[in-house]
FISEFI-63898 format. One record per residue (C-alpha): residue number from 0; residue in three letters; y, z, x. Coordinates in Angstrom, 1 decimal, always signed. Each point is the difference from the previous one (the first is absolute). Layout:
N
+-----+-----+--------+--------+--------+
:   n : res :  north :     up :   east :
+-----+-----+--------+--------+--------+
: NUM : ALA :      Y :      Z :      X :
...
+-----+-----+--------+--------+--------+
//
This chain:
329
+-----+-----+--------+--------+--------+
:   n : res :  north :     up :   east :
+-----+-----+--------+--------+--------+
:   0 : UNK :   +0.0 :   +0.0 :   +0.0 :
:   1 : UNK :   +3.1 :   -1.3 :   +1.1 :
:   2 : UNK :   +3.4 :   +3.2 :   -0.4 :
:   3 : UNK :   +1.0 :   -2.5 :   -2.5 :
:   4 : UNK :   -2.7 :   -0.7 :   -2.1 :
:   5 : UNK :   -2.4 :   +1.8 :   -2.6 :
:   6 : UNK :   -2.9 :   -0.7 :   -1.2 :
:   7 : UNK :   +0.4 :   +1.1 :   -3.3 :
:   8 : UNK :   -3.4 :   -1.5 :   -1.6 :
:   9 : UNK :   -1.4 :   +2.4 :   +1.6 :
:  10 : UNK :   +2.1 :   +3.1 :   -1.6 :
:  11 : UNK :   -0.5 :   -1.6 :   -3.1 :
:  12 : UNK :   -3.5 :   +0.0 :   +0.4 :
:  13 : UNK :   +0.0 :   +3.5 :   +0.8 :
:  14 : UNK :   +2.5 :   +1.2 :   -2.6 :
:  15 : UNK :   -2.2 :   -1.8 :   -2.9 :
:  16 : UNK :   -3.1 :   +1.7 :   +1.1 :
:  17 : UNK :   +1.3 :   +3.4 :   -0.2 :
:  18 : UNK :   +1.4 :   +2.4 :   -3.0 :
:  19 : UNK :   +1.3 :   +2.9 :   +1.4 :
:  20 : UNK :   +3.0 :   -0.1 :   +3.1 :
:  21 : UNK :   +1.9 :   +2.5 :   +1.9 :
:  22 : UNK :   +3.3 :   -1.0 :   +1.3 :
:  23 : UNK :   +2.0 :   +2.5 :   +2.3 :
:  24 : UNK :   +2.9 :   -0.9 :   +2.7 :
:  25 : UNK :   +1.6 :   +1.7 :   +3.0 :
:  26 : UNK :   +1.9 :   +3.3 :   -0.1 :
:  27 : UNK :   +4.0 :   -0.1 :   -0.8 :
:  28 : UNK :   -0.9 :   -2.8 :   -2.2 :
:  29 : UNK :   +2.8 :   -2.7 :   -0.6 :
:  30 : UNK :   +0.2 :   -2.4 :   -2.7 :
:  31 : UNK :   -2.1 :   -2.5 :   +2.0 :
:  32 : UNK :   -2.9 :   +2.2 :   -0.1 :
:  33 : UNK :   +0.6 :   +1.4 :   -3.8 :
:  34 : UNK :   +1.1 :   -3.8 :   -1.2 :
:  35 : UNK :   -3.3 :   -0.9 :   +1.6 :
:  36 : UNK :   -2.0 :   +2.4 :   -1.3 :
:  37 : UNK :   +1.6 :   -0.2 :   -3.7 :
:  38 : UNK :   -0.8 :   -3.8 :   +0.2 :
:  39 : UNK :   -3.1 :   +0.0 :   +1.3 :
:  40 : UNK :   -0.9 :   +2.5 :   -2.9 :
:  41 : UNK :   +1.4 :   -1.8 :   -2.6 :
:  42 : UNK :   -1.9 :   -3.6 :   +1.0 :
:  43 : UNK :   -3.4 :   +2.5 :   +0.5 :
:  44 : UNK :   +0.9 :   +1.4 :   -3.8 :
:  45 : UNK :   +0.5 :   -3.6 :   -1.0 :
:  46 : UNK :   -3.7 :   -1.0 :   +0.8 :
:  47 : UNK :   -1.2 :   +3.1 :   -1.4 :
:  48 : UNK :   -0.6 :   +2.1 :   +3.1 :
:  49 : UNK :   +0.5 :   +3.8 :   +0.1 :
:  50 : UNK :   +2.4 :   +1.1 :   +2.5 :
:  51 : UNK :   +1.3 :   +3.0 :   +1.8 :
:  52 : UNK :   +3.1 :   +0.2 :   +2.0 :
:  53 : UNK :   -0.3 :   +3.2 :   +2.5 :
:  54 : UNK :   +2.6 :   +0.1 :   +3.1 :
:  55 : UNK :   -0.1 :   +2.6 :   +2.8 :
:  56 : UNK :   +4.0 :   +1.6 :   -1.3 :
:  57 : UNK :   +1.4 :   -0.2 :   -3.0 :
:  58 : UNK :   +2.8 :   -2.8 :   -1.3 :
:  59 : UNK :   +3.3 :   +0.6 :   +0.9 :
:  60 : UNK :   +2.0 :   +1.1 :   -2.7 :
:  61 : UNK :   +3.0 :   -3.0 :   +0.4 :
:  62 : UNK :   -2.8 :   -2.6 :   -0.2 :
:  63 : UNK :   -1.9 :   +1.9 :   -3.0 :
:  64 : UNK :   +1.2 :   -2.8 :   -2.4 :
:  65 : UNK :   -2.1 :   -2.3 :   +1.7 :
:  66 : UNK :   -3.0 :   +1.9 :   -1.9 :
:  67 : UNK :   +1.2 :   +0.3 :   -3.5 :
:  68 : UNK :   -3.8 :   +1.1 :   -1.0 :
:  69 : UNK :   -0.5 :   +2.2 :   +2.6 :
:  70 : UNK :   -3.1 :   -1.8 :   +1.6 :
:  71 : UNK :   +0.5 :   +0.9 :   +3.4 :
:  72 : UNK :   -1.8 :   +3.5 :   +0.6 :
:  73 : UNK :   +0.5 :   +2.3 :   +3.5 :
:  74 : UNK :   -3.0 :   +1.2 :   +1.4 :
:  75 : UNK :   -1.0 :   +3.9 :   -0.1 :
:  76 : UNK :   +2.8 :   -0.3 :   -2.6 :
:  77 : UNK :   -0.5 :   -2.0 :   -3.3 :
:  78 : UNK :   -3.8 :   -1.0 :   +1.3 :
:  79 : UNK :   -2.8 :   +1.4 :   +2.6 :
:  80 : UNK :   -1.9 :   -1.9 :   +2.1 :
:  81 : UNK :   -3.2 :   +1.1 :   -2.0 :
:  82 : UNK :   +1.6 :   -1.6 :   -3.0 :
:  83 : UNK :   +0.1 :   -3.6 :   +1.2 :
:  84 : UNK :   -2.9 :   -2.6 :   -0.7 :
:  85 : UNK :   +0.6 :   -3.5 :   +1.2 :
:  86 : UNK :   -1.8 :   -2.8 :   +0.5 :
:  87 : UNK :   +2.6 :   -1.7 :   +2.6 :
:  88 : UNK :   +2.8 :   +1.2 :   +2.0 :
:  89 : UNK :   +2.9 :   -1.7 :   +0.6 :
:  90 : UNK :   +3.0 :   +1.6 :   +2.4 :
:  91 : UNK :   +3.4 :   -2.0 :   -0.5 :
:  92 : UNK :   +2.6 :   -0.6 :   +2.3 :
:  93 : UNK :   -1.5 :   +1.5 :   +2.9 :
:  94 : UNK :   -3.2 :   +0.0 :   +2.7 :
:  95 : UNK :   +0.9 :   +3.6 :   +1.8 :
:  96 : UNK :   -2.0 :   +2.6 :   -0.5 :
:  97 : UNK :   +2.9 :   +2.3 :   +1.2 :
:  98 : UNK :   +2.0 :   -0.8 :   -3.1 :
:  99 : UNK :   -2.5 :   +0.0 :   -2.4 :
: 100 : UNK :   +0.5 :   +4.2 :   +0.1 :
: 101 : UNK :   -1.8 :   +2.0 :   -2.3 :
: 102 : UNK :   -2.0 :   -3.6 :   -0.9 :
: 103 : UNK :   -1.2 :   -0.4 :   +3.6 :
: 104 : UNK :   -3.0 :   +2.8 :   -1.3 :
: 105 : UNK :   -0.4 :   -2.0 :   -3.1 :
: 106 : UNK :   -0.6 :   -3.4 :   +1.5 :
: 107 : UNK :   -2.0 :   +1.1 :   +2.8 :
: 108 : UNK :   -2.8 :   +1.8 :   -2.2 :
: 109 : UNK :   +0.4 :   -2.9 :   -3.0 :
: 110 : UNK :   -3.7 :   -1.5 :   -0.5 :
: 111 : UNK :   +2.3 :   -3.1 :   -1.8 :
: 112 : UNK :   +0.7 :   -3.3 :   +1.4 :
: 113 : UNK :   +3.1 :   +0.1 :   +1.4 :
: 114 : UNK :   +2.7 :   -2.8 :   +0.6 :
: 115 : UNK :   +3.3 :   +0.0 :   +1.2 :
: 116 : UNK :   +2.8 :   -1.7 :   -1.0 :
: 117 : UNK :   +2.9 :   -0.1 :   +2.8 :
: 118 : UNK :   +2.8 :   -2.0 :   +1.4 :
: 119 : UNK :   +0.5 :   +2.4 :   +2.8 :
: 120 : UNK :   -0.2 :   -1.1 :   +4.0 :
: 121 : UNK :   -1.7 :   +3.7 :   +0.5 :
: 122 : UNK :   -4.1 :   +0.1 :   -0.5 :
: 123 : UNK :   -2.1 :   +2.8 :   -0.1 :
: 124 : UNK :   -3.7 :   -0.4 :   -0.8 :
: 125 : UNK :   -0.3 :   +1.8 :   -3.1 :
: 126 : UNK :   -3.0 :   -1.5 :   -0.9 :
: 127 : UNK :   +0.7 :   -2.5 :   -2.3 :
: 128 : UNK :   +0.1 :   -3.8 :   -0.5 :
: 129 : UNK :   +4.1 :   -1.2 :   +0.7 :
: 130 : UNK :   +1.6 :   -2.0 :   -2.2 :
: 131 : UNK :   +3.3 :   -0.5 :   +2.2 :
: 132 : UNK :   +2.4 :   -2.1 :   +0.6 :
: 133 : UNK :   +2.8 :   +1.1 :   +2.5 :
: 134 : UNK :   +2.4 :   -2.7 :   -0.9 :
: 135 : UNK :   +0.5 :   +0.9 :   -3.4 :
: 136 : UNK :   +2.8 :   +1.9 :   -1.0 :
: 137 : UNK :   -1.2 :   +2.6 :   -2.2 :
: 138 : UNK :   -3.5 :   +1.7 :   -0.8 :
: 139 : UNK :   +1.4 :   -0.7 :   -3.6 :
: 140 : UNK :   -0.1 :   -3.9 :   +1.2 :
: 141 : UNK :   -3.9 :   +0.2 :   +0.4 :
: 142 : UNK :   -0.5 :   +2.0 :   -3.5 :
: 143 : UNK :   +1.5 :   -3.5 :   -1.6 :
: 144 : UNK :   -2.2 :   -2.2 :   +2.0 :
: 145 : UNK :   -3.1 :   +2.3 :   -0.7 :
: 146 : UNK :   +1.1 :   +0.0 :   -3.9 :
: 147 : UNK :   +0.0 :   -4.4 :   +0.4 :
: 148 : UNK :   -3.3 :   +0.2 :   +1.6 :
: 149 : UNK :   -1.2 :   +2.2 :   -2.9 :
: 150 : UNK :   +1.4 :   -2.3 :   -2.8 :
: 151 : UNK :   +2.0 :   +3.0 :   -1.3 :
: 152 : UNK :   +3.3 :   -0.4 :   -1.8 :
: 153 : UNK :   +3.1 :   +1.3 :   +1.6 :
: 154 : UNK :   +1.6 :   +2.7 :   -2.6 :
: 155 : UNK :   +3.5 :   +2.0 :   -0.5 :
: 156 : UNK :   -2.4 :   +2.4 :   +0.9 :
: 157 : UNK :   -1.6 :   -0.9 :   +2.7 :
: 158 : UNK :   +3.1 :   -2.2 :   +1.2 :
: 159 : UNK :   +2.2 :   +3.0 :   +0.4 :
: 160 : UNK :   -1.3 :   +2.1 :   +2.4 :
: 161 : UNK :   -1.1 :   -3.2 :   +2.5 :
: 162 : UNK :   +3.5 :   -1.2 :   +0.0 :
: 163 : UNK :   +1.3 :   +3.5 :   +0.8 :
: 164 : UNK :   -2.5 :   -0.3 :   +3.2 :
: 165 : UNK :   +1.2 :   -3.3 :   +1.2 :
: 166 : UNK :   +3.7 :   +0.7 :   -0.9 :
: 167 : UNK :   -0.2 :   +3.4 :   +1.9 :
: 168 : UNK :   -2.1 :   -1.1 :   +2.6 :
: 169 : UNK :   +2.1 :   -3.1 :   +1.1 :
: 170 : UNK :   +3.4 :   +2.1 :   -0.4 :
: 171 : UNK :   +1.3 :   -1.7 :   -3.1 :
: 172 : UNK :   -1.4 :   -3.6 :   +1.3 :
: 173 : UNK :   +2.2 :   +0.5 :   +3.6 :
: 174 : UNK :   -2.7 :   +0.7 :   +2.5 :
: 175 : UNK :   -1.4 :   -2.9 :   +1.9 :
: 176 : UNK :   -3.5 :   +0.2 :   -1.2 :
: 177 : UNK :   +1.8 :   -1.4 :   -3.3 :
: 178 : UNK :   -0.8 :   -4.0 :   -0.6 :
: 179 : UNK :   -0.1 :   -2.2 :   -3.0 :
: 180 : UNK :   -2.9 :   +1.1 :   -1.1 :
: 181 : UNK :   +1.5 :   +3.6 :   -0.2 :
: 182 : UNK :   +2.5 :   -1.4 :   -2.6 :
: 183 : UNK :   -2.5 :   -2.0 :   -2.0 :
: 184 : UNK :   -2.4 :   +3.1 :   -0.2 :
: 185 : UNK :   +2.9 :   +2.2 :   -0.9 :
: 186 : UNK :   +1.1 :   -3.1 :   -2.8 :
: 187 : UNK :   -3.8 :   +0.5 :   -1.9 :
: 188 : UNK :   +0.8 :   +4.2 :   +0.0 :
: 189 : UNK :   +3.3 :   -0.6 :   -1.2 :
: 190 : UNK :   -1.3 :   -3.3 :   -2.4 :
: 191 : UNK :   -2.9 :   +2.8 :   -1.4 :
: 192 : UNK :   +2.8 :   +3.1 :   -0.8 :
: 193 : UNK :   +1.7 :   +1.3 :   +2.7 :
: 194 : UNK :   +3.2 :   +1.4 :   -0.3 :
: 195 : UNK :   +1.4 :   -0.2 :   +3.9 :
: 196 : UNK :   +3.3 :   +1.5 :   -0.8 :
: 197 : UNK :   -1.9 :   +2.9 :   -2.1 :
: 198 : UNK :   -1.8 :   +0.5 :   +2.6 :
: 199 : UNK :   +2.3 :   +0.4 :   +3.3 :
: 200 : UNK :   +2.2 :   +2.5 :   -2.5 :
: 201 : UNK :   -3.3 :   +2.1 :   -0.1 :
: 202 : UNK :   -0.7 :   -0.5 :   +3.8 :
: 203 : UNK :   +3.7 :   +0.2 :   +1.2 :
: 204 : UNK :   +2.3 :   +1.7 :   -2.6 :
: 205 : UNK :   -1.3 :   +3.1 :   -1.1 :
: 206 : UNK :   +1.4 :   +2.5 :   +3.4 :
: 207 : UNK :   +0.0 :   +3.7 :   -0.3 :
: 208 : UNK :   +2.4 :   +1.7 :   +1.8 :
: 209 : UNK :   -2.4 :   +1.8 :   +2.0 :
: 210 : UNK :   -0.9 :   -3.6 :   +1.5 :
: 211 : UNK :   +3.3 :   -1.2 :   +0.8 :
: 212 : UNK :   +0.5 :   +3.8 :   +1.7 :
: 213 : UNK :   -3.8 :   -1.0 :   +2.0 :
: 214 : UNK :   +1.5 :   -3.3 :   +1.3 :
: 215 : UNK :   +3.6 :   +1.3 :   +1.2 :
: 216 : UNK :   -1.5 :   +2.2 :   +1.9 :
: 217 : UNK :   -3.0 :   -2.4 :   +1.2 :
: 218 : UNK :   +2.8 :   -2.6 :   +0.8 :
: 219 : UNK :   +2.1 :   +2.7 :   +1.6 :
: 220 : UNK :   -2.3 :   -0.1 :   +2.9 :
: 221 : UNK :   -0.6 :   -3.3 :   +0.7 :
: 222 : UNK :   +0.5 :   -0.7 :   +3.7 :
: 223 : UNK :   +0.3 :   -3.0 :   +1.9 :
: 224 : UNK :   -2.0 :   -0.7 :   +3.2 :
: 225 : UNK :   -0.9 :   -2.9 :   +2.3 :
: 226 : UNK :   +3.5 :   -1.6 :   -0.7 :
: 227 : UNK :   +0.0 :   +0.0 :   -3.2 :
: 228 : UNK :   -3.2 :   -1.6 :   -0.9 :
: 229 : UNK :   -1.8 :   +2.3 :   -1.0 :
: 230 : UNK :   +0.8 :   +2.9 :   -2.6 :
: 231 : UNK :   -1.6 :   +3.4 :   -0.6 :
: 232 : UNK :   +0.5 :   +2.7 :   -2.7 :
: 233 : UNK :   -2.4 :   +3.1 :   -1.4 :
: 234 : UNK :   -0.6 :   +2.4 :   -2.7 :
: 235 : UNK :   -1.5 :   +3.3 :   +0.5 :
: 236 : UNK :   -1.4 :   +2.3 :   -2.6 :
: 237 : UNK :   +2.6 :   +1.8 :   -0.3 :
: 238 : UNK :   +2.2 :   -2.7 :   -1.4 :
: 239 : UNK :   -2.4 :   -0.4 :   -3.2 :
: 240 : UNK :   +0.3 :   +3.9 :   -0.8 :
: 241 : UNK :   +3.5 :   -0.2 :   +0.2 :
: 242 : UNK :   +1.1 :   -2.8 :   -2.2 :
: 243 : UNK :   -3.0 :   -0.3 :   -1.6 :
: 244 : UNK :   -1.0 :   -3.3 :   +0.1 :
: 245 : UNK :   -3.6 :   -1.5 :   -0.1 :
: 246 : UNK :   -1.6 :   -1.8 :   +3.0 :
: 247 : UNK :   -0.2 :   -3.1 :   -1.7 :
: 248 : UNK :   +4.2 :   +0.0 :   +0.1 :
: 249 : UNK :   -0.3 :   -0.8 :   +3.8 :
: 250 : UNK :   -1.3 :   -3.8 :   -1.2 :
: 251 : UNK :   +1.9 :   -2.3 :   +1.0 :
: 252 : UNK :   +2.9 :   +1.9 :   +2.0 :
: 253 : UNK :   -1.5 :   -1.7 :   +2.9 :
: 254 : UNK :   +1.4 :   -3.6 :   -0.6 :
: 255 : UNK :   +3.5 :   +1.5 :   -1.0 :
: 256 : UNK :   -0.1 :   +1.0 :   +4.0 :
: 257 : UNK :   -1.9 :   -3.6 :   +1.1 :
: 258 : UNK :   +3.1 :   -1.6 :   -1.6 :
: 259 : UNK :   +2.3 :   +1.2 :   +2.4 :
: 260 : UNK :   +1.8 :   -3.1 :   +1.9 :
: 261 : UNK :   -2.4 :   -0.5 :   +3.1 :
: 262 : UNK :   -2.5 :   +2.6 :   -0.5 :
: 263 : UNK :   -3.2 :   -2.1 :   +0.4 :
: 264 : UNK :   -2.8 :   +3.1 :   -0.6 :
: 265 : UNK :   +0.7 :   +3.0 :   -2.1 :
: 266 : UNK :   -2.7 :   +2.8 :   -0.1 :
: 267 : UNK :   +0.6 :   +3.3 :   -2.0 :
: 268 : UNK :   -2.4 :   +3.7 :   +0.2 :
: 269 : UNK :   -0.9 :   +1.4 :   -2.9 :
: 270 : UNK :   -1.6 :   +3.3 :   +0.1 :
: 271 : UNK :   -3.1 :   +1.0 :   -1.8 :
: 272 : UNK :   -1.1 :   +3.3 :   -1.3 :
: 273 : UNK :   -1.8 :   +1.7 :   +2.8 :
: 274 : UNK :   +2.1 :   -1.4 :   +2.9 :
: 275 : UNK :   -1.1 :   -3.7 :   +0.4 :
: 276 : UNK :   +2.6 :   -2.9 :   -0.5 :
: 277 : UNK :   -0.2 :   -3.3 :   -1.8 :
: 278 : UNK :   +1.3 :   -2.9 :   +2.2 :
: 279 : UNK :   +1.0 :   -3.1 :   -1.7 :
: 280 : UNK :   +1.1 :   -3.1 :   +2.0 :
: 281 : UNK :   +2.3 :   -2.5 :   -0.9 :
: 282 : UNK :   +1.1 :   -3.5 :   +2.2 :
: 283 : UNK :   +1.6 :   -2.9 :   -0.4 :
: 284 : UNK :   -0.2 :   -1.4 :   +3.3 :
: 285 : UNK :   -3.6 :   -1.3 :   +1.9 :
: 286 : UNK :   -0.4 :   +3.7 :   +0.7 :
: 287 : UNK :   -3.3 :   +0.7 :   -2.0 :
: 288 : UNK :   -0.4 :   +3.1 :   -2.2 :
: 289 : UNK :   -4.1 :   -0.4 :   -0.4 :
: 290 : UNK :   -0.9 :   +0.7 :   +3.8 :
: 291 : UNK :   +2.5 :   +2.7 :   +0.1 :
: 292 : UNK :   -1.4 :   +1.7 :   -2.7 :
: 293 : UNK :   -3.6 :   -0.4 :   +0.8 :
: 294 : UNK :   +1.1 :   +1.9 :   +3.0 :
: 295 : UNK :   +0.0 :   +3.4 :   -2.0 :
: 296 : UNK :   -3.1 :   -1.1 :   -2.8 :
: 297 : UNK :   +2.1 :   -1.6 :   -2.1 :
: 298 : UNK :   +1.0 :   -3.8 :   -0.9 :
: 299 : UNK :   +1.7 :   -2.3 :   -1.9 :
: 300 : UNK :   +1.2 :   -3.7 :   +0.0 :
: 301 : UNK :   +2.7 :   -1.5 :   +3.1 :
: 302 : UNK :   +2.8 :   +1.0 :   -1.9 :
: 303 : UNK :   -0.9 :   +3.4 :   -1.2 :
: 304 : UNK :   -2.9 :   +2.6 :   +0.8 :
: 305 : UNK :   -0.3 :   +3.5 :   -0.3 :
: 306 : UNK :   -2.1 :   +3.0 :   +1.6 :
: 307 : UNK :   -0.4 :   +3.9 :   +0.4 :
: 308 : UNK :   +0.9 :   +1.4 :   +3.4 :
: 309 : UNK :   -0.8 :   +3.8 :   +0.5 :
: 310 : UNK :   +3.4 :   +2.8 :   +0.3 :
: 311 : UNK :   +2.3 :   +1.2 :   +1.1 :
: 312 : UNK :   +2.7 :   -2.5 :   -0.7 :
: 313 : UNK :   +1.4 :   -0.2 :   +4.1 :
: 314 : UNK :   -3.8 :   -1.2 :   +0.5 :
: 315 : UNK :   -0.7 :   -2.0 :   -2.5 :
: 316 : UNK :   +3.8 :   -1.7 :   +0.2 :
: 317 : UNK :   -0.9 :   +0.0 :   +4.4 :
: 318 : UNK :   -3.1 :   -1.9 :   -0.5 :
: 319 : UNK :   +0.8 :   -1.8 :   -2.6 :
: 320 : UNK :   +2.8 :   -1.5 :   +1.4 :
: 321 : UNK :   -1.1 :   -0.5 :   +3.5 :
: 322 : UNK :   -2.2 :   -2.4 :   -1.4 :
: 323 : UNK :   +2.4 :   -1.9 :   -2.3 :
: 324 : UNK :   +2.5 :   -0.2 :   +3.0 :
: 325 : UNK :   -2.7 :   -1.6 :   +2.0 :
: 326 : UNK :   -1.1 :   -2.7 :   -2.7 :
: 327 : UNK :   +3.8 :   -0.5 :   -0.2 :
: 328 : UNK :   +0.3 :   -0.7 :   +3.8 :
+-----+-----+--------+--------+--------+
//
C-alpha cells in the first residue's frame, strides 16, 4: 500500500462480515478524532451494525456539541472494560500506543479484529491491519471514502461531525495539506446539511472569561528565541486553578503565537496532572514537527505533532528545545 492509497474492498469486506464494533481514539481528543468516530458510527448504524464509542478521557466540554446524543463514553467512567463486546476494533486518527491512554489496556487484551484508520506520519504496531493514508487531510477525510466504499449515504447526520474533522483539522481549509479535493469533499458535507457558519459559532464563539484570562497569561509568556524563528510559551497547573479554565481552552493558542511575523516553529508546554507536560508543535517552514515529536513518544504530521515529556518544566522546556533548535539549524 502506497501512503496515498486504501484498499478499501478490503474494509468493506471486513465491515459487512461483522455486527458488533468498538471505536475509541487518542487522549485529548479533538474534533478530528470525535468527527471521525461520530461518522464512522453513524455509517456502521446505517448498515445495521451495533456500535460503541469508548475513548481513553472524556470530551472536552467546548467541543460537547459535536455529540448531541451523547455517544462517546470515557473509560472507567461512563463504561468498564469488562462491559465492552466487539467483534472488530477500530482506533481513529491515530497508530500510538502512548496516546491511546486509558485505551492502550483495552486494545492490547481485545480478542477482536482490530483495524486502524490514520492519516498520521507516526506508527506504532498496535496490532491491527492500517487503513492510512498520510496525504490526506483529515481522519474525517477517510471516514467519507470508507462510507463510498460501503455504499452508504452521506447524512446531516453523519455529514456534520466529518466536516467539523476536516474543517478543524485543515485550520478552516488554510493548511497546506488542503487541495481541491478538500473543497469538493467539504461541498457533499455542506450539499447533505451542514451549516459551516453554525458551526464555527459553536467551535469559535462561545469564550468564557476564564479562557480569555488562560490565554493572556499563556501569551504573556511567549518568548522569542533563535532570531525570532522560533516562539515558546507554557501553562502550568497553577494557571488552570486560578482562572479556572479547562485544559481543552489551551487549543489552539498555539497558532495565535506561529502567526507572529517571521516565527517559522511555535511549540507551547502544557502541564498535566502529576507533573508531566504536553508538547505540541507547530511549523510553517521545512522544519518537520513529526521527527521532533517522535523524539519524546509522540507524533504527528510535518506541520503539527504533539508528545509528553516528563517534569519539571526547566527540563522538559531544556530538552525540548535543545532539540527543536537543532532541527532548526
Amino acid at each position: 500500500m502506497t501512503p496515498d492509497s486504501i484498499h478499501w474492498p478490503r474494509f468493506a469486506e471486513i465491515v459487512r462480515g461483522h455486527d458488533r464494533f468498538l471505536l475509541t481514539s487518542h487522549i485529548r481528543p479533538d474534533c478530528d478524532a470525535l468527527g471521525s468516530e461520530l461518522g464512522m458510527a453513524g455509517v456502521l448504524e446505517s448498515l445495521g451494525k451495533q456500535v460503541t464509542i469508548v475513548n481513553g478521557q472524556s470530551t472536552p466540554p467546548n467541543l460537547a456539541f459535536i455529540d448531541p446524543e451523547r455517544k462517546i463514553r470515557a473509560l472507567g467512567q461512563d463504561i468498564q472494560a469488562s462491559q465492552i463486546d466487539a467483534q472488530v476494533l477500530i482506533v481513529l486518527d491515530t497508530s500510538a500506543w502512548q496516546q491511546l491512554g486509558p485505551m492502550a489496556d483495552v486494545v492490547r487484551g481485545s480478542q477482536a479484529r482490530k483495524l486502524v484508520i490514520d492519516h498520521h506520519l507516526s506508527e506504532d504496531d498496535l496490532g491491527a491491519e492500517p487503513f492510512k493514508n498520510t496525504s490526506a487531510e483529515a481522519t474525517g477525510r477517510l471516514v467519507v471514502e470508507a462510507a463510498d466504499a460501503l455504499g452508504v449515504t452521506i447524512t446531516e447526520k453523519i455529514a456534520l461531525p466529518l466536516f467539523a474533522a476536516i474543517a478543524t483539522d485543515t485550520g478552516w481549509f488554510r493548511f497546506p495539506s488542503t487541495s481541491g479535493g478538500t473543497y469538493r469533499v467539504a461541498a457533499r458535507l455542506v450539499d447533505a446539511g451542514v451549516r459551516p457558519q453554525q458551526l464555527w459559532t459553536a467551535l469559535y464563539e462561545q469564550d468564557t472569561l476564564a479562557r480569555l484570562q488562560l490565554r493572556g497569561r499563556i501569551l504573556a509568556r511567549t518568548t522569542s528565541d533563535m532570531e525570532g524563528r522560533l516562539m515558546y510559551t507554557w501553562v502550568e497547573e497553577a494557571d488552570f486553578r486560578e482562572t479556572g479554565a479547562l485544559r481543552s481552552d489551551t487549543e489552539d493558542v498555539i497558532n495565535l503565537t506561529l502567526s507572529v511575523q517571521g516565527v517559522e516553529v511555535a511549540v507551547i508546554f502544557v502541564e498535566q496532572p502529576g507533573g508531566d507536560f504536553k508538547i505540541s508543535f507547530r511549523s510553517r517552514t521545512q522544519v518537520s514537527c513529526s521527527p521532533l515529536a517522535e523524539k519524546f513518544g509522540g507524533g504527528g504530521h510535518k506541520a503539527a505533532a504533539g508528545a509528553s515529556v516528563s517534569g519539571p518544566l526547566a527540563s522538559a522546556q531544556r530538552a525540548v528545545l535543545d532539540a527543536v533548535r537543532a532541527a532548526m539549524r
